[in-house]
Residue, then its C-alpha position, 0 to 999 in steps of 0.5 A: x494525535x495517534x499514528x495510524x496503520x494500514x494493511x492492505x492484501x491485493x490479489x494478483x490476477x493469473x500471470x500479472x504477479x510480476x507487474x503488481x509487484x512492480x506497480x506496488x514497489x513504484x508506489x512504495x519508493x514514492x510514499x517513503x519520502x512522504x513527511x509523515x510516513x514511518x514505515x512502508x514496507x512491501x510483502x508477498x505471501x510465502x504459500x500464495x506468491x498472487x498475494x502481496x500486503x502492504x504495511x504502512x505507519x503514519x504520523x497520523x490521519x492527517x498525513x495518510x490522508x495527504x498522501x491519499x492525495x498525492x498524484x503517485x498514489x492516484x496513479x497507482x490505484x489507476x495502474x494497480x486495478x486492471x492487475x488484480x482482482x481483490x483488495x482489502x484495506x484496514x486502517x488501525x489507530x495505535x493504542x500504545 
């Protein structure tokens, strides 16, 4: 079983910046302690504050997709959606 990546860029609505970033460190604190979960860190873009990027590493599917499941992550992508207004995941298996 490979580990899988995930890099998701959100785009913050006009002014909401601060409660996206909030909404997006609630969820971090949360999938850290998930067993399976190697890494998860949150970024904001140097030129464009709107944009933040999530990176997070898995053991691998298996444990992305039991955190997909879990209840802090439904409640984020509930909370998450009123505040911005683009959203692009892209899931990668490792090679090496």
């Amino acid at each position: 079983m490979s580990a899988v990546a995930v890099i998701a860029t959100l785009k913050a609505k006009s002014g909401k910046e601060q409660q996206t970033q909030d909404v997006l460190l609630k969820v971090m604190k949360h999938s850290r302690n998930e067993e399976g979960c190697l890494h998860y860190n949150l970024h904001q873009e140097q030129d464009n504050p709107q944009t933040f990027m999530l990176y997070e590493l898995w053991s691998g599917q298996e444990s992305l997709d039991r955190h997909m499941d879990t209840a802090h992550y439904k409640a984020y992508r509930i909370n998450i959606k009123p505040l911005i207004h683009d959203r692009h995941v892209h899931k990668w298996n490792q090679i090496d």
